[in-house]
mmCIF entry with sequence, helices, sheets and N, C-alpha, C, O atoms, coordinates in Angstrom:
data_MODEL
# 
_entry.id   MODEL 
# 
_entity.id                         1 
_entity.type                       polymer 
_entity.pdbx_number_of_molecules   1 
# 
_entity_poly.entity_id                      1 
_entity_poly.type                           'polypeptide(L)' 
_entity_poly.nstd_linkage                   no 
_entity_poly.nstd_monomer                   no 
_entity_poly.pdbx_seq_one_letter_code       
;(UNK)(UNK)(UNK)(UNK)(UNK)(UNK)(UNK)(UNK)(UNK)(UNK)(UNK)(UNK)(UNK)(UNK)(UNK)(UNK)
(UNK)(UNK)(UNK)(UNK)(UNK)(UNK)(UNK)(UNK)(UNK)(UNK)(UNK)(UNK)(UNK)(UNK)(UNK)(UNK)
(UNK)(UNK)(UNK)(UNK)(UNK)(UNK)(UNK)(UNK)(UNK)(UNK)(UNK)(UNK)(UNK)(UNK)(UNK)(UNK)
(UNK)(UNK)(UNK)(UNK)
;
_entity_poly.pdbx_seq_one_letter_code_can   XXXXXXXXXXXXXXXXXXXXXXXXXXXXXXXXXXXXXXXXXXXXXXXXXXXX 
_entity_poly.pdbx_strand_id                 A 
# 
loop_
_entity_poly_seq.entity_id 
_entity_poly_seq.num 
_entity_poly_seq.mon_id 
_entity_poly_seq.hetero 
1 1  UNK n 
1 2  UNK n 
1 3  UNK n 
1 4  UNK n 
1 5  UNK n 
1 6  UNK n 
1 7  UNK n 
1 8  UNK n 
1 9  UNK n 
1 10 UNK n 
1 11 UNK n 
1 12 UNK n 
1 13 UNK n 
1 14 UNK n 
1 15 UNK n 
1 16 UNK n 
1 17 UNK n 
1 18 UNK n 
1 19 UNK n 
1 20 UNK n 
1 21 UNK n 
1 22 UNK n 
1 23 UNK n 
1 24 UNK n 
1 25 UNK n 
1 26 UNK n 
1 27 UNK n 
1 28 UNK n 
1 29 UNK n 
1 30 UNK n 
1 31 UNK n 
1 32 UNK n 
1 33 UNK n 
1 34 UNK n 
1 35 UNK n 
1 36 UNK n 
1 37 UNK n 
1 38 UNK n 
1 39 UNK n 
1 40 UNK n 
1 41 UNK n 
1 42 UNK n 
1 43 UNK n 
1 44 UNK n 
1 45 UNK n 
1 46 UNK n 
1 47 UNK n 
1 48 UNK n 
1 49 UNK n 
1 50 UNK n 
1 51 UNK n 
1 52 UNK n 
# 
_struct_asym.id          A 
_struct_asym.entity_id   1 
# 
_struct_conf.conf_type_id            HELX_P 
_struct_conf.id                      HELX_P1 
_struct_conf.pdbx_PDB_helix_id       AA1 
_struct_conf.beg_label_comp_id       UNK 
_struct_conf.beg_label_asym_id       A 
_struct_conf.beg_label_seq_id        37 
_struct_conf.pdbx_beg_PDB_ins_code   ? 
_struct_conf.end_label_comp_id       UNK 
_struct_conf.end_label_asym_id       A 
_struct_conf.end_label_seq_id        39 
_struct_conf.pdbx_end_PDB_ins_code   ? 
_struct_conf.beg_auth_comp_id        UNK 
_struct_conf.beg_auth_asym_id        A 
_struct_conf.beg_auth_seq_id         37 
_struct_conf.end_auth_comp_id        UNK 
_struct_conf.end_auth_asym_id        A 
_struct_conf.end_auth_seq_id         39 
_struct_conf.pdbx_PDB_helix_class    5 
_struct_conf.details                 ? 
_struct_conf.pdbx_PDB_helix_length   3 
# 
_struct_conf_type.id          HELX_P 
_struct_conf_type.criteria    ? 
_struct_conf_type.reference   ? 
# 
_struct_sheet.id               AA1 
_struct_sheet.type             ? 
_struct_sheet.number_strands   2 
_struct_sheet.details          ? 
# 
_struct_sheet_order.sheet_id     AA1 
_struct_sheet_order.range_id_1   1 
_struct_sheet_order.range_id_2   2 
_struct_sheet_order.offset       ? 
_struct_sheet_order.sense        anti-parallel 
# 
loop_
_struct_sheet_range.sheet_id 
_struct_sheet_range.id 
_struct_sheet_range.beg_label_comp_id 
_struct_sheet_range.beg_label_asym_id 
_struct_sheet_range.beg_label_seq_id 
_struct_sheet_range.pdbx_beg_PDB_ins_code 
_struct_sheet_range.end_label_comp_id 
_struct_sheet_range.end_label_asym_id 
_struct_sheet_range.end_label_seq_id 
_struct_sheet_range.pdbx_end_PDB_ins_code 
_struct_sheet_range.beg_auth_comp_id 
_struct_sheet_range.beg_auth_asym_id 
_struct_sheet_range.beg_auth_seq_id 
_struct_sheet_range.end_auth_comp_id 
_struct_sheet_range.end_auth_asym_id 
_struct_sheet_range.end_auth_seq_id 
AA1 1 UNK A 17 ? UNK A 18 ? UNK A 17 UNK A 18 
AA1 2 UNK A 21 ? UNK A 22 ? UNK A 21 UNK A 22 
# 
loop_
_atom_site.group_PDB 
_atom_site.id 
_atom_site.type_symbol 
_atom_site.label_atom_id 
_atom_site.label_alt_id 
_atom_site.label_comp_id 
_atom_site.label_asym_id 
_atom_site.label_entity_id 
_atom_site.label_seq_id 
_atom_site.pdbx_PDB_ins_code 
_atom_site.Cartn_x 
_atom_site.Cartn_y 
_atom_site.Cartn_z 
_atom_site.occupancy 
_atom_site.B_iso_or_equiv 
_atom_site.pdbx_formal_charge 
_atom_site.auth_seq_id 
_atom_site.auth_comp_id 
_atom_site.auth_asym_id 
_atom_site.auth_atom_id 
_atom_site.pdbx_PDB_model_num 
ATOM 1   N N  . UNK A 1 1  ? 214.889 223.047 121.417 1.00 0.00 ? 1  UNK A N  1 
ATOM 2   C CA . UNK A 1 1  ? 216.117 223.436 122.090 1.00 0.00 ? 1  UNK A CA 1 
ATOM 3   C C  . UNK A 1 1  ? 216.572 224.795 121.528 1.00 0.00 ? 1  UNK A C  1 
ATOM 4   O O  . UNK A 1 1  ? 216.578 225.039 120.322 1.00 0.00 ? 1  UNK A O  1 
ATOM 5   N N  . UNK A 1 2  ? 216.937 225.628 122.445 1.00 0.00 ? 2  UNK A N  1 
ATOM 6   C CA . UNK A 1 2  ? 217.364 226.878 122.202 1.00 0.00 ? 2  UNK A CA 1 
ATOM 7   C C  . UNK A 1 2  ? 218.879 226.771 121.779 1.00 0.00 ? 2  UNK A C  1 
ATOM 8   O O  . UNK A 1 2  ? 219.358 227.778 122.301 1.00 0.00 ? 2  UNK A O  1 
ATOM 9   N N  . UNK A 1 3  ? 219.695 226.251 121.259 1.00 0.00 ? 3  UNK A N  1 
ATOM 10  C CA . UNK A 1 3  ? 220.879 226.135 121.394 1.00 0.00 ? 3  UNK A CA 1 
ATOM 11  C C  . UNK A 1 3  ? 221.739 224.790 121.160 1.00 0.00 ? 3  UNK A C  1 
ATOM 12  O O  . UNK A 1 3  ? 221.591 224.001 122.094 1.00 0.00 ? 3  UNK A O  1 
ATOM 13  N N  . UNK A 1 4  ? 222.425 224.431 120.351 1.00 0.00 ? 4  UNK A N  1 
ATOM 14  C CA . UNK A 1 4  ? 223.197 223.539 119.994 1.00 0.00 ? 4  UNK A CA 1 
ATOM 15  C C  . UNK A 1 4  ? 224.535 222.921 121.037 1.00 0.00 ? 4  UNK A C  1 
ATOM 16  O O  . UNK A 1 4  ? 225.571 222.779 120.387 1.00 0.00 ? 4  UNK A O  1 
ATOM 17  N N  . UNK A 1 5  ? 224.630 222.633 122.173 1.00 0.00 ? 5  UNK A N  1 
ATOM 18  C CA . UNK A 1 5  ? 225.445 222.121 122.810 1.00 0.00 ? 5  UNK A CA 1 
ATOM 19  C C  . UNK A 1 5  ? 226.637 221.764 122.086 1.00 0.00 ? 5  UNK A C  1 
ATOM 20  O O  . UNK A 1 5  ? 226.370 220.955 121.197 1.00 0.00 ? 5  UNK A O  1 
ATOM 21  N N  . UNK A 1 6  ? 227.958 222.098 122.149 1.00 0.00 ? 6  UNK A N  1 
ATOM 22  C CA . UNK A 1 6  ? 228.700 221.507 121.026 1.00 0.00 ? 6  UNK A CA 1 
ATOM 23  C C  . UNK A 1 6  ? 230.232 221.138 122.436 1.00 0.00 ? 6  UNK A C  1 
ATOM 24  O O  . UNK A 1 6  ? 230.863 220.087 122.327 1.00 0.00 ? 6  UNK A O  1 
ATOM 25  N N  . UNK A 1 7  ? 230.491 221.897 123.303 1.00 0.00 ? 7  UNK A N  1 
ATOM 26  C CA . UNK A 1 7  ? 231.495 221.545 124.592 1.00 0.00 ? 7  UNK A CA 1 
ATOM 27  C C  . UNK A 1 7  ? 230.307 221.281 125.701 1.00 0.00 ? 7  UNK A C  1 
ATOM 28  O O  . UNK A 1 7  ? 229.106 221.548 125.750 1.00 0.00 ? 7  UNK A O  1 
ATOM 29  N N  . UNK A 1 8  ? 231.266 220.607 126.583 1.00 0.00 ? 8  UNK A N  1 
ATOM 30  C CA . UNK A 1 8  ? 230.918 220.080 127.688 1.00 0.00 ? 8  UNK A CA 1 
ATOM 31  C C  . UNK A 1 8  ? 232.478 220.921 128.891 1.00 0.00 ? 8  UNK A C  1 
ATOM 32  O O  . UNK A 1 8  ? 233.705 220.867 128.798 1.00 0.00 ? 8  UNK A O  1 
ATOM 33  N N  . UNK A 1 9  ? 231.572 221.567 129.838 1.00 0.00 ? 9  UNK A N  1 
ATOM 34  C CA . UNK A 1 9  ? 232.180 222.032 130.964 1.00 0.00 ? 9  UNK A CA 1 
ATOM 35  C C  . UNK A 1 9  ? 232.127 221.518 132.072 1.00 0.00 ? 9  UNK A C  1 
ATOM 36  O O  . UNK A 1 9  ? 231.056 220.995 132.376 1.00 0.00 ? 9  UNK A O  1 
ATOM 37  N N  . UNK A 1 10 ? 232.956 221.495 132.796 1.00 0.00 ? 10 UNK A N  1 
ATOM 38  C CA . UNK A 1 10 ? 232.958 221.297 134.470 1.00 0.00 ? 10 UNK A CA 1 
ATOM 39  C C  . UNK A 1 10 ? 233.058 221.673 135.281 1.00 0.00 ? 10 UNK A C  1 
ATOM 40  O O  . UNK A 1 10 ? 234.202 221.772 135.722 1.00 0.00 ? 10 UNK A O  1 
ATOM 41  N N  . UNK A 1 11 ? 231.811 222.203 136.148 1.00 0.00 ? 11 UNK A N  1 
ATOM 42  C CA . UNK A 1 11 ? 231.942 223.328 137.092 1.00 0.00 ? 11 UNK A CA 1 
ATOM 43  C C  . UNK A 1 11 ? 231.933 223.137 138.586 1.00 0.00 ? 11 UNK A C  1 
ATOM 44  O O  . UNK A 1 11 ? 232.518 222.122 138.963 1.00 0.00 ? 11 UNK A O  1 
ATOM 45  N N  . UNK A 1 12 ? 231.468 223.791 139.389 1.00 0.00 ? 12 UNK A N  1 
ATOM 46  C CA . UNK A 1 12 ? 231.969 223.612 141.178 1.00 0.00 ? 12 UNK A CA 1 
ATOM 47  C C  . UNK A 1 12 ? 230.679 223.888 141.599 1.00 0.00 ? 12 UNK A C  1 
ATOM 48  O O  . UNK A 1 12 ? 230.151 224.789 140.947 1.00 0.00 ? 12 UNK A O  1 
ATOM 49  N N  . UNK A 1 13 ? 230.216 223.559 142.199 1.00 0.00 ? 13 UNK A N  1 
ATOM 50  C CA . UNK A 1 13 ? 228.953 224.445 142.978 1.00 0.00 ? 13 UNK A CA 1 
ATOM 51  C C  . UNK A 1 13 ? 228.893 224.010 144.704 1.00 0.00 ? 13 UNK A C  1 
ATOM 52  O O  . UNK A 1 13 ? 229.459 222.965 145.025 1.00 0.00 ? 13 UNK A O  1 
ATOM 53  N N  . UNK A 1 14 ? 228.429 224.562 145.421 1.00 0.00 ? 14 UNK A N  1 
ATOM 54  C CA . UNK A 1 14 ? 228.522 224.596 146.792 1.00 0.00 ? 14 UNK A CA 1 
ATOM 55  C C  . UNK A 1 14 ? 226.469 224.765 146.997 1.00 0.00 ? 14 UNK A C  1 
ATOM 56  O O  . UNK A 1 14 ? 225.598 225.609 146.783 1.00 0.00 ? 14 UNK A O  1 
ATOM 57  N N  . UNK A 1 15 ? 226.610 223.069 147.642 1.00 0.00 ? 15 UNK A N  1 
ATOM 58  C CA . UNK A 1 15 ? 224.873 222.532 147.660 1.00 0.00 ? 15 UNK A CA 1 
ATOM 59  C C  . UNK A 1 15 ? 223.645 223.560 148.439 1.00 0.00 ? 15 UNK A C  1 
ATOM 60  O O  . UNK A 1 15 ? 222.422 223.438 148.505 1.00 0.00 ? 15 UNK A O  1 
ATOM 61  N N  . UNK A 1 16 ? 224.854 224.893 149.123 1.00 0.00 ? 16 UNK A N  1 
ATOM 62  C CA . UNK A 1 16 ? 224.024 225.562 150.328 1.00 0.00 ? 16 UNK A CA 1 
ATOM 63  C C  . UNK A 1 16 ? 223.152 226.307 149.457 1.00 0.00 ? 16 UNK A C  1 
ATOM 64  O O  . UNK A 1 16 ? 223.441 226.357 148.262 1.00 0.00 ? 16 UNK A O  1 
ATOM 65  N N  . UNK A 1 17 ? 221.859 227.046 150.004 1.00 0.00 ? 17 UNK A N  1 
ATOM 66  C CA . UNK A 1 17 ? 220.957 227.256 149.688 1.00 0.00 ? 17 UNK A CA 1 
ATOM 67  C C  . UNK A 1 17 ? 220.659 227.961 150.964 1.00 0.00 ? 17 UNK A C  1 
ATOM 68  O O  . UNK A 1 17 ? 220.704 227.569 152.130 1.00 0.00 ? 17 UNK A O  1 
ATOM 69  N N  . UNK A 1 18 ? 220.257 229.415 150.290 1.00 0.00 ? 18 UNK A N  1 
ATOM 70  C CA . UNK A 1 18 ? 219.616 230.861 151.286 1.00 0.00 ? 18 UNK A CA 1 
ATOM 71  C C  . UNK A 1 18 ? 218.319 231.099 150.156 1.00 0.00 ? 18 UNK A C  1 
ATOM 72  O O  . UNK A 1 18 ? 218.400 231.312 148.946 1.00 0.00 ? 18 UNK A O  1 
ATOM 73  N N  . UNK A 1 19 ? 217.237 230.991 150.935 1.00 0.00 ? 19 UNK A N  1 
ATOM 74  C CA . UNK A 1 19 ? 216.018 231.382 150.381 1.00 0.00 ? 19 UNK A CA 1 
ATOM 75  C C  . UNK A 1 19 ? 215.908 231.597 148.414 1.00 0.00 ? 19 UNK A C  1 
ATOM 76  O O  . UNK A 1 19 ? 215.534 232.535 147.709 1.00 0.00 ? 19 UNK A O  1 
ATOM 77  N N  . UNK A 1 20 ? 216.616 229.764 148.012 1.00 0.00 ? 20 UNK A N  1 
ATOM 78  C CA . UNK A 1 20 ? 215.977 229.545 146.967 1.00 0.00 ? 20 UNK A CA 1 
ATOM 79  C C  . UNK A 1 20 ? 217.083 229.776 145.967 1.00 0.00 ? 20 UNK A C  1 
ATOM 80  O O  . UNK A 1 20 ? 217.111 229.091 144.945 1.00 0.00 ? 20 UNK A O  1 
ATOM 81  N N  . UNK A 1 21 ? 218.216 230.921 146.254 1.00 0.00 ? 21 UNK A N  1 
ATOM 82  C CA . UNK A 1 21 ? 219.466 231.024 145.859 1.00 0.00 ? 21 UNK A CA 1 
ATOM 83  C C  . UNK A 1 21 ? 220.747 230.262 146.122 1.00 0.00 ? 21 UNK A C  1 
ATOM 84  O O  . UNK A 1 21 ? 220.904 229.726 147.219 1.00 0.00 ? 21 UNK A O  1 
ATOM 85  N N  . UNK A 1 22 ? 221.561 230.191 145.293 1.00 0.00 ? 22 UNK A N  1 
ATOM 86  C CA . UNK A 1 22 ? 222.620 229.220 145.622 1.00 0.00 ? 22 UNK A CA 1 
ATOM 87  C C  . UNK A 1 22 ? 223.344 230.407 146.723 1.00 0.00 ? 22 UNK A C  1 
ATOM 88  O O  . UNK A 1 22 ? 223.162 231.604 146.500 1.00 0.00 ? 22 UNK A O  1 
ATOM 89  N N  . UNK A 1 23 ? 224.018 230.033 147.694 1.00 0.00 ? 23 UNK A N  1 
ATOM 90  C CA . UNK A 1 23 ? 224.990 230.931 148.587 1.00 0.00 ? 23 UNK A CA 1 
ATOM 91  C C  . UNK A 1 23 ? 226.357 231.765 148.012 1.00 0.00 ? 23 UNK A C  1 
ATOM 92  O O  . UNK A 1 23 ? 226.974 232.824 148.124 1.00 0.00 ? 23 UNK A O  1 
ATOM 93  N N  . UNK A 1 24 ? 226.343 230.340 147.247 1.00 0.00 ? 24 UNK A N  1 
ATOM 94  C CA . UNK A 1 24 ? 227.758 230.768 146.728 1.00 0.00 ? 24 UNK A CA 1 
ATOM 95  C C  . UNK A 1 24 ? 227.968 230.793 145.550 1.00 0.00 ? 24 UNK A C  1 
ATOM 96  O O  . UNK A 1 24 ? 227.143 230.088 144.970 1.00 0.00 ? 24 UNK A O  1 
ATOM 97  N N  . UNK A 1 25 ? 228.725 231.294 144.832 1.00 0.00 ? 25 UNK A N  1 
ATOM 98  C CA . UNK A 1 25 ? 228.605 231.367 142.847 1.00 0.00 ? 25 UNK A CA 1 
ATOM 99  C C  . UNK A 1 25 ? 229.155 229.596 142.372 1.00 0.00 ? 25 UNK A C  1 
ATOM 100 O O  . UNK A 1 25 ? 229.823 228.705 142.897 1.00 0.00 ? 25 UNK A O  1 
ATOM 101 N N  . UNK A 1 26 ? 228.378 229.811 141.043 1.00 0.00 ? 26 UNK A N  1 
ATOM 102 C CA . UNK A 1 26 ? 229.015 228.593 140.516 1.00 0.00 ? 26 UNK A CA 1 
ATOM 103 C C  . UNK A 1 26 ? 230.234 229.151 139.231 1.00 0.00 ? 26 UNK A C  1 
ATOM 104 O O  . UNK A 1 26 ? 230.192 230.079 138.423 1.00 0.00 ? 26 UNK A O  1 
ATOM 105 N N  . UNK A 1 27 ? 231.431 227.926 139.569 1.00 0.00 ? 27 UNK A N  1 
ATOM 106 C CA . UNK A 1 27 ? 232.749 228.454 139.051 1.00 0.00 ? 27 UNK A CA 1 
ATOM 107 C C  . UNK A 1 27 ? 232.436 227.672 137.962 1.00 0.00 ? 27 UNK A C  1 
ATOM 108 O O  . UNK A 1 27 ? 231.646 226.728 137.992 1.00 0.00 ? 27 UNK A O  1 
ATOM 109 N N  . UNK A 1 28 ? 233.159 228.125 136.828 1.00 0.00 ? 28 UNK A N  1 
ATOM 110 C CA . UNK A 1 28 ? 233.708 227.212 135.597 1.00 0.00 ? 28 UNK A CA 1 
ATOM 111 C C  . UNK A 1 28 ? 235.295 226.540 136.728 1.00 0.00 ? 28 UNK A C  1 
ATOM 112 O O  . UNK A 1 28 ? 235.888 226.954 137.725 1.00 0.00 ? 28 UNK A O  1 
ATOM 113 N N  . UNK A 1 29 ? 235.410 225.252 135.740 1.00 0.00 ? 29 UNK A N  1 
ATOM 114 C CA . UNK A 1 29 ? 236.130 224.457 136.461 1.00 0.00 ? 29 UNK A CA 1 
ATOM 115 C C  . UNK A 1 29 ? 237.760 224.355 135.118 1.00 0.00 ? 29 UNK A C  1 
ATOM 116 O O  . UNK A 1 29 ? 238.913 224.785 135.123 1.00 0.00 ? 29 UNK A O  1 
ATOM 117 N N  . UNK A 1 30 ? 236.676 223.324 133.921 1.00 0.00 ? 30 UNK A N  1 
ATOM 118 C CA . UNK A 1 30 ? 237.641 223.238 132.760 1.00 0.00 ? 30 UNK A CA 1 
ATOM 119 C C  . UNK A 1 30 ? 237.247 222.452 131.866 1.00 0.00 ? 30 UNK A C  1 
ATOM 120 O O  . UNK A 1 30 ? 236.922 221.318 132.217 1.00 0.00 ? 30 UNK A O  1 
ATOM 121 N N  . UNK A 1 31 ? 237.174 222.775 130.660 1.00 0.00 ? 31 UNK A N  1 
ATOM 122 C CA . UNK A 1 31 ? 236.549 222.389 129.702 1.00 0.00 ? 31 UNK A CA 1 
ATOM 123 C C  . UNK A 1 31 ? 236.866 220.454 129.650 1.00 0.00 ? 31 UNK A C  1 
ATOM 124 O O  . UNK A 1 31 ? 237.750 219.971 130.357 1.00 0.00 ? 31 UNK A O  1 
ATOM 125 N N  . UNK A 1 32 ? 236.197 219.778 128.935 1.00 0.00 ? 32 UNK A N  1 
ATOM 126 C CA . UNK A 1 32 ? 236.475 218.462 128.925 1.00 0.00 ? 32 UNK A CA 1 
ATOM 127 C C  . UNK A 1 32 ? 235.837 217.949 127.987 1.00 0.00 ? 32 UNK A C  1 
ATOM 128 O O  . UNK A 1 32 ? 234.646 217.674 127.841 1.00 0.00 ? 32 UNK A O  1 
ATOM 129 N N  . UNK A 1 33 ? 237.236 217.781 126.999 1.00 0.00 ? 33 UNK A N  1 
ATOM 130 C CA . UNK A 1 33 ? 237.400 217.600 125.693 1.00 0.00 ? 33 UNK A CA 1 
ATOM 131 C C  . UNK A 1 33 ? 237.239 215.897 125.878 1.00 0.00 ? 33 UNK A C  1 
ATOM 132 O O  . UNK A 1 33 ? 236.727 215.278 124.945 1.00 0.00 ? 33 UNK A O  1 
ATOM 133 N N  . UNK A 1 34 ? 237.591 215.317 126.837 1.00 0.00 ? 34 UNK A N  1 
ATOM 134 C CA . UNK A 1 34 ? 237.157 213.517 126.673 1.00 0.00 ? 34 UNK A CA 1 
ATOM 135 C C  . UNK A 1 34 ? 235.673 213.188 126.636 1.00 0.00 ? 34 UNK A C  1 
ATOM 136 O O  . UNK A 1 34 ? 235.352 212.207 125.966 1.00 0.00 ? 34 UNK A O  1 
ATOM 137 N N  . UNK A 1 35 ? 234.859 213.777 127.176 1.00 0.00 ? 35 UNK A N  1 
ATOM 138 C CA . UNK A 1 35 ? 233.238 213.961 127.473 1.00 0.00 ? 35 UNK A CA 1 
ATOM 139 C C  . UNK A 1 35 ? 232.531 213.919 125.899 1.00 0.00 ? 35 UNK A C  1 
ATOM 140 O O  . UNK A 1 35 ? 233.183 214.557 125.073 1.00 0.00 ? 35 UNK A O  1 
ATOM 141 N N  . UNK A 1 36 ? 231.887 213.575 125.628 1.00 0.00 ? 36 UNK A N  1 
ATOM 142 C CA . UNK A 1 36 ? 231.117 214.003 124.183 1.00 0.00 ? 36 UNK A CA 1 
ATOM 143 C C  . UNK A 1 36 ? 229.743 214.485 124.172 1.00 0.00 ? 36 UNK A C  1 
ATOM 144 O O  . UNK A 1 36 ? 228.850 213.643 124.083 1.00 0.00 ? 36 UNK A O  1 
ATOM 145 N N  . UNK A 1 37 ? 229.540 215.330 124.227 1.00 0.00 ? 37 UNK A N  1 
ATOM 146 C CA . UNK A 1 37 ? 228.677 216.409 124.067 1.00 0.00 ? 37 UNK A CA 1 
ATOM 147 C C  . UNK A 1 37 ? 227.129 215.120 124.514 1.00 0.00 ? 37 UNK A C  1 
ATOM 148 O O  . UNK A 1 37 ? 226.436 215.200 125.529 1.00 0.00 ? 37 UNK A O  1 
ATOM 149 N N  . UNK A 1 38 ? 227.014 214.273 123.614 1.00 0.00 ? 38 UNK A N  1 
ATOM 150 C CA . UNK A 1 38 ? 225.689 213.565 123.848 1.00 0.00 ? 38 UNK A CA 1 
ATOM 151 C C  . UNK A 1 38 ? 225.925 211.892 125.008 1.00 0.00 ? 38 UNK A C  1 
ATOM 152 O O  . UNK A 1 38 ? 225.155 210.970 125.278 1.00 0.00 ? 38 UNK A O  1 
ATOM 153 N N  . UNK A 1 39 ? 227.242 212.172 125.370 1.00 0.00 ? 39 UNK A N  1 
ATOM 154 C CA . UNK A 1 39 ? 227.427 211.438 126.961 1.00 0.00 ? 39 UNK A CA 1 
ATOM 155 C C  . UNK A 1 39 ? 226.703 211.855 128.280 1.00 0.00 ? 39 UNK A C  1 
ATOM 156 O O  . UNK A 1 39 ? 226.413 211.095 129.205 1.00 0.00 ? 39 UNK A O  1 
ATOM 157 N N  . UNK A 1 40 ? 226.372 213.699 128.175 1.00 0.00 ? 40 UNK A N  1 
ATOM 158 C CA . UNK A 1 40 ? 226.020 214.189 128.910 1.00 0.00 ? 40 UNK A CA 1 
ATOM 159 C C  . UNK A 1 40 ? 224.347 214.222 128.571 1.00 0.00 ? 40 UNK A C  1 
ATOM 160 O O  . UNK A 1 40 ? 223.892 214.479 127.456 1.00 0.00 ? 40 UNK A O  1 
ATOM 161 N N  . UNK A 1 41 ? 223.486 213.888 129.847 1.00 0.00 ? 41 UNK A N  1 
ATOM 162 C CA . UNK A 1 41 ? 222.265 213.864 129.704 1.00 0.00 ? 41 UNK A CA 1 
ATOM 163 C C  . UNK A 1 41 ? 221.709 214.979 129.660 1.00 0.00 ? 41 UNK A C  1 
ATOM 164 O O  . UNK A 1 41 ? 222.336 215.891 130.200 1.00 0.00 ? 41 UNK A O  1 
ATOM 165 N N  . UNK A 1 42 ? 220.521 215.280 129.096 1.00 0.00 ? 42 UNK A N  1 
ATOM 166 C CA . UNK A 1 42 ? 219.929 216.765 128.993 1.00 0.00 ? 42 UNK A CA 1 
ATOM 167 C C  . UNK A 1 42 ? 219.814 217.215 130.480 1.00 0.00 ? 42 UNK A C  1 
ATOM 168 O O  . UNK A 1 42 ? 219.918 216.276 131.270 1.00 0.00 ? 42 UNK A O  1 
ATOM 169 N N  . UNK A 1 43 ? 219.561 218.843 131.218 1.00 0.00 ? 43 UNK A N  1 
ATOM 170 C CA . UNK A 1 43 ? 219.613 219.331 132.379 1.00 0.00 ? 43 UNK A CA 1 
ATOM 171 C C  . UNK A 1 43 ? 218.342 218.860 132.870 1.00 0.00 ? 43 UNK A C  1 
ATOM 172 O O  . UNK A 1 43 ? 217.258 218.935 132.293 1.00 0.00 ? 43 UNK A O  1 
ATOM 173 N N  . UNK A 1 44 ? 218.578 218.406 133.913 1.00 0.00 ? 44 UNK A N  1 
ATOM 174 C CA . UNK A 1 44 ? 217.242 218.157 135.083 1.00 0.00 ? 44 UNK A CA 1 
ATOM 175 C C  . UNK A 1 44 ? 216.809 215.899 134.449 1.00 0.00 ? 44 UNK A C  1 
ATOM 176 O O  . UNK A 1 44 ? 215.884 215.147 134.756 1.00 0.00 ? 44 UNK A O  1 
ATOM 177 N N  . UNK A 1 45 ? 217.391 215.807 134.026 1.00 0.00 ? 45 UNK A N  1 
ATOM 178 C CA . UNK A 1 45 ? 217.046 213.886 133.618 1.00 0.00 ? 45 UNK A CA 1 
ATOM 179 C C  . UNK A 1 45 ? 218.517 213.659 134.115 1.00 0.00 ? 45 UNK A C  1 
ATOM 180 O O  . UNK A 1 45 ? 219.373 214.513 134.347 1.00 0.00 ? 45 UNK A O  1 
ATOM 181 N N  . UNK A 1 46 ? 218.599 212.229 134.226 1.00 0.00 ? 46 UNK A N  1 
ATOM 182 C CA . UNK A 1 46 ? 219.224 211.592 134.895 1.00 0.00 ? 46 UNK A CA 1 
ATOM 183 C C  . UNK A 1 46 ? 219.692 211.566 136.374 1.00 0.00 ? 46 UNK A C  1 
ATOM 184 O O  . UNK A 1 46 ? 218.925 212.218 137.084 1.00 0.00 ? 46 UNK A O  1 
ATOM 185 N N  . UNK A 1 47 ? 220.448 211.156 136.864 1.00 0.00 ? 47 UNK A N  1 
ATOM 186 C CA . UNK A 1 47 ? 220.964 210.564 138.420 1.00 0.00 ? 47 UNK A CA 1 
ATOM 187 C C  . UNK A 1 47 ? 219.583 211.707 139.515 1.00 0.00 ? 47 UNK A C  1 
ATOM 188 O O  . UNK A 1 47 ? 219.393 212.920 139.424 1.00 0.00 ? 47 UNK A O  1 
ATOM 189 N N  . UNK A 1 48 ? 219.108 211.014 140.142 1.00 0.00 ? 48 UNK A N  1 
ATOM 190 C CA . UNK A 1 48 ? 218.260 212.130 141.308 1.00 0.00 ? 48 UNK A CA 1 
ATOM 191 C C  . UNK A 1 48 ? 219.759 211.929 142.381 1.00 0.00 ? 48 UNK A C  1 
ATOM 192 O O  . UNK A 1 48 ? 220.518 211.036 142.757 1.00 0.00 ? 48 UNK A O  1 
ATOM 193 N N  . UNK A 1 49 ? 219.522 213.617 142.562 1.00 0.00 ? 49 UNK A N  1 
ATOM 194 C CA . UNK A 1 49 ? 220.452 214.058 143.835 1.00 0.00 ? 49 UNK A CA 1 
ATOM 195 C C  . UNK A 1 49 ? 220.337 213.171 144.941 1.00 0.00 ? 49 UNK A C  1 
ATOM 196 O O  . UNK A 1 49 ? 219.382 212.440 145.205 1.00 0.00 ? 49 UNK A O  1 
ATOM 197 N N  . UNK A 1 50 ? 221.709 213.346 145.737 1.00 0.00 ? 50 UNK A N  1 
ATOM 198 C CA . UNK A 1 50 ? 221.486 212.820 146.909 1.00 0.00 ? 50 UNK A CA 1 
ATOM 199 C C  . UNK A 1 50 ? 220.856 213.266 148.219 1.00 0.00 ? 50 UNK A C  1 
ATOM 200 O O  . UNK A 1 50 ? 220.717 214.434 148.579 1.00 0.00 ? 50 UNK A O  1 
ATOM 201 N N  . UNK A 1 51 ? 220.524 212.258 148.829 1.00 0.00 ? 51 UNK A N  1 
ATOM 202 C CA . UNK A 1 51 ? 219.324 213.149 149.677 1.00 0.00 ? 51 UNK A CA 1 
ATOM 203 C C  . UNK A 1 51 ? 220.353 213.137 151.087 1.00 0.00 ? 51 UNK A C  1 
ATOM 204 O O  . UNK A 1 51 ? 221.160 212.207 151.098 1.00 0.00 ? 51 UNK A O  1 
ATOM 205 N N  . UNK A 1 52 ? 220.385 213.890 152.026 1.00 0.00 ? 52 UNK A N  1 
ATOM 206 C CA . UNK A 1 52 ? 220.995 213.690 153.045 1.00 0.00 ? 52 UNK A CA 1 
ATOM 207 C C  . UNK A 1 52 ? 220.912 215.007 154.211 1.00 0.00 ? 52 UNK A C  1 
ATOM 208 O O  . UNK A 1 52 ? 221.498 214.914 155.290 1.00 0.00 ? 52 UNK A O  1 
# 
């Protein structure tokens, strides 16, 4: 791991997709101090997206 995770953020993202790019930026939302750093699963494991 490149990096020590120590906060957990919550951000916005908008699912659209133009050739591989997100459409729209992803926002910071607000930090979340109830979350504990190892509640959150590493990026890309856990829940598969919804398909629709």
């Amino acid at each position: 791991m490149l990096v020590d995770p120590e906060l957990v953020a919550e951000i916005t993202v908008d699912t659209a997709q133009e050739r591989g790019s997100w459409r729209h930026p992803v926002r910071f939302a607000r930090l979340r101090l109830d979350v504990a750093v190892t509640d959150v699963p590493p990026f890309g494991a856990g829940a598969e997206p919804a398909s629709g």
